[in-house]
C-alpha positions as CSV (number, residue, x, y, z in Angstrom):
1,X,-93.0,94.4,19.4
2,X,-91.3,94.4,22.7
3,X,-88.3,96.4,24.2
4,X,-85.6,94.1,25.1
5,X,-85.6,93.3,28.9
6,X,-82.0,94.0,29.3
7,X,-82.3,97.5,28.2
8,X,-85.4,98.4,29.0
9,X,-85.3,98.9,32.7
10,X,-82.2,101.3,32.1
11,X,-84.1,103.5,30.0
12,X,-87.0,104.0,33.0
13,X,-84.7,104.5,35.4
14,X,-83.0,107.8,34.4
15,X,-83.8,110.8,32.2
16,X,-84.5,110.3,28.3
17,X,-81.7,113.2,27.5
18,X,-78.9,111.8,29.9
19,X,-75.6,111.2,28.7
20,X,-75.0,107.5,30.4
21,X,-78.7,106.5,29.4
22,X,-77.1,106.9,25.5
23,X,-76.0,103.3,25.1
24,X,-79.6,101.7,26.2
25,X,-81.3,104.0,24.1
26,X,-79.0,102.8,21.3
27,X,-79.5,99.6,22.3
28,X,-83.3,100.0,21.9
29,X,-83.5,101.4,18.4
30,X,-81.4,99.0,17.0
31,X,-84.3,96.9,16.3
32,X,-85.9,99.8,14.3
33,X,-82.8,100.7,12.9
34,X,-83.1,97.0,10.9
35,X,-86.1,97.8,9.5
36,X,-85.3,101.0,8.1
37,X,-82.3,99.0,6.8
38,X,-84.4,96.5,4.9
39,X,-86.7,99.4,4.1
40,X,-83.8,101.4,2.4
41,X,-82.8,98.5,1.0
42,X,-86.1,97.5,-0.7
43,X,-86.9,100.6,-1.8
44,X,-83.4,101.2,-3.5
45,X,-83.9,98.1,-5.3
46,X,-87.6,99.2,-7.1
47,X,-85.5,102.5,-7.5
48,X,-82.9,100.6,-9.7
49,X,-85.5,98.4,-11.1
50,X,-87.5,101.4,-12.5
51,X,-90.9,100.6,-10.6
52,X,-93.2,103.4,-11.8
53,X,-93.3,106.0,-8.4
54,X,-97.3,105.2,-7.9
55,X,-96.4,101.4,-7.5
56,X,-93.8,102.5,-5.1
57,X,-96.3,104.5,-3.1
58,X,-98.7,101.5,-3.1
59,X,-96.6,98.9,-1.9
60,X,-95.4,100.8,0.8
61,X,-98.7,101.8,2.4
62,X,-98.8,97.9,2.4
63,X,-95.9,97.3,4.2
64,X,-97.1,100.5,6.4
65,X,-100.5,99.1,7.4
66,X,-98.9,95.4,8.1
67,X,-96.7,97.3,10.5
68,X,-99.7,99.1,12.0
69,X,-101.4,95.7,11.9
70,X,-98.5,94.1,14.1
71,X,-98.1,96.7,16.5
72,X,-101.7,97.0,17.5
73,X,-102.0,93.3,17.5
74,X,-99.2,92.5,20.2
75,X,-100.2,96.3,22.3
76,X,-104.0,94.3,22.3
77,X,-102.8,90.9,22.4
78,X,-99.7,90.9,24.9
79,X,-100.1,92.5,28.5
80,X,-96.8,92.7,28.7
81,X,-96.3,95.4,25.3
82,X,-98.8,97.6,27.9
83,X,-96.0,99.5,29.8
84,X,-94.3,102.5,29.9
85,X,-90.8,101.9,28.7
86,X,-92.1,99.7,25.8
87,X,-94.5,103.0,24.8
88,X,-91.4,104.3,24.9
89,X,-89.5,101.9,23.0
90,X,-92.9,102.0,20.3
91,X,-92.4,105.7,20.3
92,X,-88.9,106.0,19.6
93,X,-89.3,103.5,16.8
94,X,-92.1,105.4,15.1
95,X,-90.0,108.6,15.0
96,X,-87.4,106.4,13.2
97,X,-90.0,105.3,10.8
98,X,-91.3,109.1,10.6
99,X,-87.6,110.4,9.3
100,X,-87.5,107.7,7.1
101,X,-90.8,108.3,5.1
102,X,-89.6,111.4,5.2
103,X,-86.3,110.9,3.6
104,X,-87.4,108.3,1.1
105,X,-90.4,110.5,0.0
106,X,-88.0,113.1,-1.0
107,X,-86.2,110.2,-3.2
108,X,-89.0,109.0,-4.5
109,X,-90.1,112.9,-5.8
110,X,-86.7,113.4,-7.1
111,X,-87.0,110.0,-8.6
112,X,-90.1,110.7,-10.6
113,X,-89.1,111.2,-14.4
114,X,-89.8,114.5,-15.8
């Protein structure tokens, strides 16, 4: 996974908490934001399907590793993933992942039948 060039170089240049560096910061995420998207999406649909909570659990430490998998591969693989501002990029996107575990495994306990 790579930061967008446009975006990127804006999001070195000034600080992290500026208010005219929003926009390329929103600009970054956006890619994460899709796949928290399909995420919600999927796991809505096993929600409404009545996949037993374990199965749940299993199938996204799946899709969690594969994720893993991918970043690793292209930080290992590509020179170019091996700068600051795409750490960046990776780090924001984790922390959108992060919330969103978090939010879906309070769904998934409230979703567990008594």
């Amino acid at each position: 996974m790579q930061a967008p060039r446009t975006s990127r170089a804006s999001l070195v240049k000034g600080s992290s908490r500026s208010p005219g560096n929003a926009p390329a910061q929103q600009a970054l995420i956006a890619h994460w934001q899709g796949i928290v998207k399909s995420l919600d999406s999927f796991l809505s649909t096993l929600k409404a399907n009545h996949v037993p909570p374990f199965l749940v659990r299993k199938v996204f430490t799946q899709i969690f590793s594969f994720i893993n998998v991918q970043l690793f591969n292209s930080l290992l693989l590509r020179r170019e993933c091996c700068s600051f501002s795409n750490g960046e990029y990776v780090k924001a996107g984790l922390a959108e992942l992060e919330h969103w575990c978090y939010k879906a495994t309070d769904e998934v306990v409230i979703f567990i039948p008594d």
